[in-house]
C-alpha positions as CSV (number, residue, x, y, z in Angstrom):
1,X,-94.9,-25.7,-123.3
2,X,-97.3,-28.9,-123.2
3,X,-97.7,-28.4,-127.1
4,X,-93.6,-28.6,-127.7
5,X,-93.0,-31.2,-125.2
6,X,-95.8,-33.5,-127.3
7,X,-94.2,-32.8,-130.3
8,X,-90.9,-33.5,-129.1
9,X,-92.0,-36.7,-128.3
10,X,-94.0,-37.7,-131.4
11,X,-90.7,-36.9,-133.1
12,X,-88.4,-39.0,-130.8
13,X,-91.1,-42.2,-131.1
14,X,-91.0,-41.8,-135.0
15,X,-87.6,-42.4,-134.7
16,X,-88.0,-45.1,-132.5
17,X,-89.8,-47.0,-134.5
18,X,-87.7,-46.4,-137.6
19,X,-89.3,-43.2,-138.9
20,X,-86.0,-41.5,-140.3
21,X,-84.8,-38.6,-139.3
22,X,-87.4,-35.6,-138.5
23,X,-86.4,-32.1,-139.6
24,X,-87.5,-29.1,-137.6
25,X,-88.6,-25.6,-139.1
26,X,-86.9,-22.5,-140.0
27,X,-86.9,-21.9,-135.9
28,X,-85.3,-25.3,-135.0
29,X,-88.6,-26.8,-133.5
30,X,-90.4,-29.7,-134.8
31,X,-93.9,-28.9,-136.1
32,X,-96.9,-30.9,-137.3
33,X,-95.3,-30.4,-140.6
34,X,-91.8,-31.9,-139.8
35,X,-90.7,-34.9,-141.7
36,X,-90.9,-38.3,-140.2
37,X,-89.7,-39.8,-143.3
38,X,-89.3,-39.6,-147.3
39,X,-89.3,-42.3,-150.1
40,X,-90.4,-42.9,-153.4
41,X,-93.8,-45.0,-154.2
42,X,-94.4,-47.0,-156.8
43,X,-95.8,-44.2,-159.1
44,X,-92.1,-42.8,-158.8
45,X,-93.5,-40.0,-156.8
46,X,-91.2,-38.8,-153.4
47,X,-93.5,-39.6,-150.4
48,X,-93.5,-37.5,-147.4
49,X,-94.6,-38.7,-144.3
50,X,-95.2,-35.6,-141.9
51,X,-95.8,-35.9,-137.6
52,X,-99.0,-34.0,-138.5
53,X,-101.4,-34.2,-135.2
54,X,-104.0,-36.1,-133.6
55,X,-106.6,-34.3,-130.7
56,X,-108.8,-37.5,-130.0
57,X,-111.3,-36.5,-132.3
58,X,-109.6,-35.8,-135.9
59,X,-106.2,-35.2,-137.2
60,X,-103.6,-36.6,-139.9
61,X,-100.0,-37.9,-140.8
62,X,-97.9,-40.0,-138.8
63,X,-99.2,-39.0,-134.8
64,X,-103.3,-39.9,-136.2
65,X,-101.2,-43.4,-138.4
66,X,-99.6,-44.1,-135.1
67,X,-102.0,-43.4,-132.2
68,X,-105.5,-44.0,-134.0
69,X,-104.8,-46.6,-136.6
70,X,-101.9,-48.7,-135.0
71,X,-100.1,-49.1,-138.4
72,X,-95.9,-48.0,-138.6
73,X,-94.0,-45.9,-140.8
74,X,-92.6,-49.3,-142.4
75,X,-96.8,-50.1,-143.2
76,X,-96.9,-46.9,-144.8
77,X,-94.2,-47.3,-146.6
78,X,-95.2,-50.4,-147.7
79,X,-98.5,-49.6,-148.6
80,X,-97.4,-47.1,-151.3
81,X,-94.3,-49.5,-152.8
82,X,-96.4,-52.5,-153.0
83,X,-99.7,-51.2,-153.8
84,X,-102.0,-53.8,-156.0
85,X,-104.4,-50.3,-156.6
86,X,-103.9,-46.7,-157.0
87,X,-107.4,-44.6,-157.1
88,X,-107.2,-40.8,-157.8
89,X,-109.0,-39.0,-155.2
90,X,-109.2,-36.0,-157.1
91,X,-106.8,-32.6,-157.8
92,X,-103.3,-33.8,-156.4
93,X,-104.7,-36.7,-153.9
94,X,-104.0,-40.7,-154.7
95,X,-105.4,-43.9,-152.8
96,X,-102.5,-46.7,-152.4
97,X,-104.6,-50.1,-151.7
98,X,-102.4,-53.0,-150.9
99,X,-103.8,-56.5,-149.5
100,X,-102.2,-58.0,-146.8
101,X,-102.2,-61.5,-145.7
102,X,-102.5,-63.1,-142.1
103,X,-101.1,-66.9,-142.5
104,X,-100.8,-69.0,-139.7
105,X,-98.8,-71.7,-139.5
106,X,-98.3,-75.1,-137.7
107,X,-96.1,-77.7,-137.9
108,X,-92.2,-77.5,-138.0
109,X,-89.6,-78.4,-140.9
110,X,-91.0,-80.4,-143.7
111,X,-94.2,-81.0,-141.9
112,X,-95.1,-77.3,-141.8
113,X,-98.2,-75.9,-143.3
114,X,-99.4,-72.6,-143.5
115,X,-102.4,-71.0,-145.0
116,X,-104.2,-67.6,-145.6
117,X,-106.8,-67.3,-142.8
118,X,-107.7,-63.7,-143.7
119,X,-106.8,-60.5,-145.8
120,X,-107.2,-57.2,-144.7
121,X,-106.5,-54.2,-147.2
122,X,-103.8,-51.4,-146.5
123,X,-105.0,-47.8,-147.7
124,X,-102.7,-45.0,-147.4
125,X,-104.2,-41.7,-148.9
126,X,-101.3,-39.2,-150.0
127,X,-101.3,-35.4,-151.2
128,X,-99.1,-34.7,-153.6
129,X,-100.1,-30.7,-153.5
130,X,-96.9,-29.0,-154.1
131,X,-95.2,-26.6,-151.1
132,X,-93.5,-23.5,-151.0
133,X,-90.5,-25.7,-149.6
134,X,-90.6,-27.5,-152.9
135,X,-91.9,-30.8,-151.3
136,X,-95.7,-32.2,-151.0
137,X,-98.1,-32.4,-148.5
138,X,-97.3,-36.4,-148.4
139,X,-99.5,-38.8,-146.1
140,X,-102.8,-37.8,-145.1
141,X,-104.0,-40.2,-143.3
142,X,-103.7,-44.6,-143.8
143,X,-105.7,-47.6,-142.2
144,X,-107.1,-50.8,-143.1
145,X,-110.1,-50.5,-145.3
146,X,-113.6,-52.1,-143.9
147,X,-111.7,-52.1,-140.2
148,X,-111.9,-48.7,-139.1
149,X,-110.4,-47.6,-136.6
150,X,-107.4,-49.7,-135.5
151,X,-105.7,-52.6,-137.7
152,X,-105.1,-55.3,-136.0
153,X,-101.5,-56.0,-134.9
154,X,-100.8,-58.9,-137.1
155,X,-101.3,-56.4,-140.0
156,X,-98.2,-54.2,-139.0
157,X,-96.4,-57.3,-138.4
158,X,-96.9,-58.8,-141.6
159,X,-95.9,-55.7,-143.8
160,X,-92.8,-54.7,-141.4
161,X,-90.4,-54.3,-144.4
C-alpha cells in the first residue's frame, strides 16, 4: 500500500511541476516505468522521461532527477534540445552535455549590467534500448557534471524553458 501511495504521488508532483501527463500500465496503476513525459531531442530521437525510483541509495528517471539531483523535467528537457555535446556511452546509451550560465545582474534600465559569474554543465544520460511497447528506455539518470549530487537552484532556474 506504502509502495502505490509513493508512486501516486511521484506521479501527481511530475505533473505539478509540468511533467506531462503520466500513463499507468496495462492494470491502471502508475509504475516506475510510467511516462512523466515525451519529446524529441536534438538527435531527432523521441525522449522518454519515466518516474523510475529512488531508495536513498541508487535509482533512476525522473523520482532520482527530482529528489537527488534537484533539476526539473523542463532541465531535462532542455538538456537534450540544446545540447553543445552528444557522447555515445555505448550499445543504445547517449550523453547530452549542455552548459548553462549563472549571470547576475545589477543595475536597472540602460544602466544594467550583467555578466557570467559561473557555468555549470547539464548531463542527461538517455537509453534509447527499444521496448516491447515500441518506446525506449528514455532518461537514465541527469545532473550537473563536476557537482555531484545536487545542482544548485540557479541551474533549474536558468534552463526553465
Amino acid at each position: 500500500m506504502a509502495a502505490a501511495t509513493t508512486a501516486a504521488i511521484v506521479v501527481f508532483a511530475a505533473l505539478l511541476v509540468g511533467g506531462g501527463p503520466a500513463s499507468a500500465d496495462s492494470s491502471g496503476h502508475f509504475g516506475p516505468y510510467s511516462v512523466v513525459d515525451s519529446w524529441k531531442a536534438k538527435t531527432g530521437e523521441t525522449v522518454y522521461l519515466r518516474v523510475g525510483s529512488w531508495d536513498g541509495n541508487r535509482g533512476s528517471g525522473y523520482t532520482k532527477i527530482v529528489n537527488y539531483h534537484n533539476l526539473t523535467t523542463a532541465a531535462v528537457k532542455a538538456a537534450t534540445l540544446y545540447s553543445k555535446d552528444i557522447k555515445p556511452q555505448g550499445g543504445t546509451t547517449k550523453r547530452f552535455e549542455t552548459p548553462v550560465e549563472h549571470v547576475e545582474c545589477h543595475g536597472a534600465s540602460i544602466f544594467r549590467t550583467c555578466r557570467v559569474i559561473e557555468v555549470i554543465t547539464l548531463v542527461a544520460v538517455v537509453n534509447f534500448r527499444p521496448l516491447g511497447d515500441g518506446t525506449t528506455f528514455g532518461v537514465v539518470t541527469a545532473f550537473c557534471d563536476n557537482r555531484p549530487p545536487r545542482c544548485p537552484d540557479w541551474v533549474k532556474d536558468a534552463i526553465n524553458i
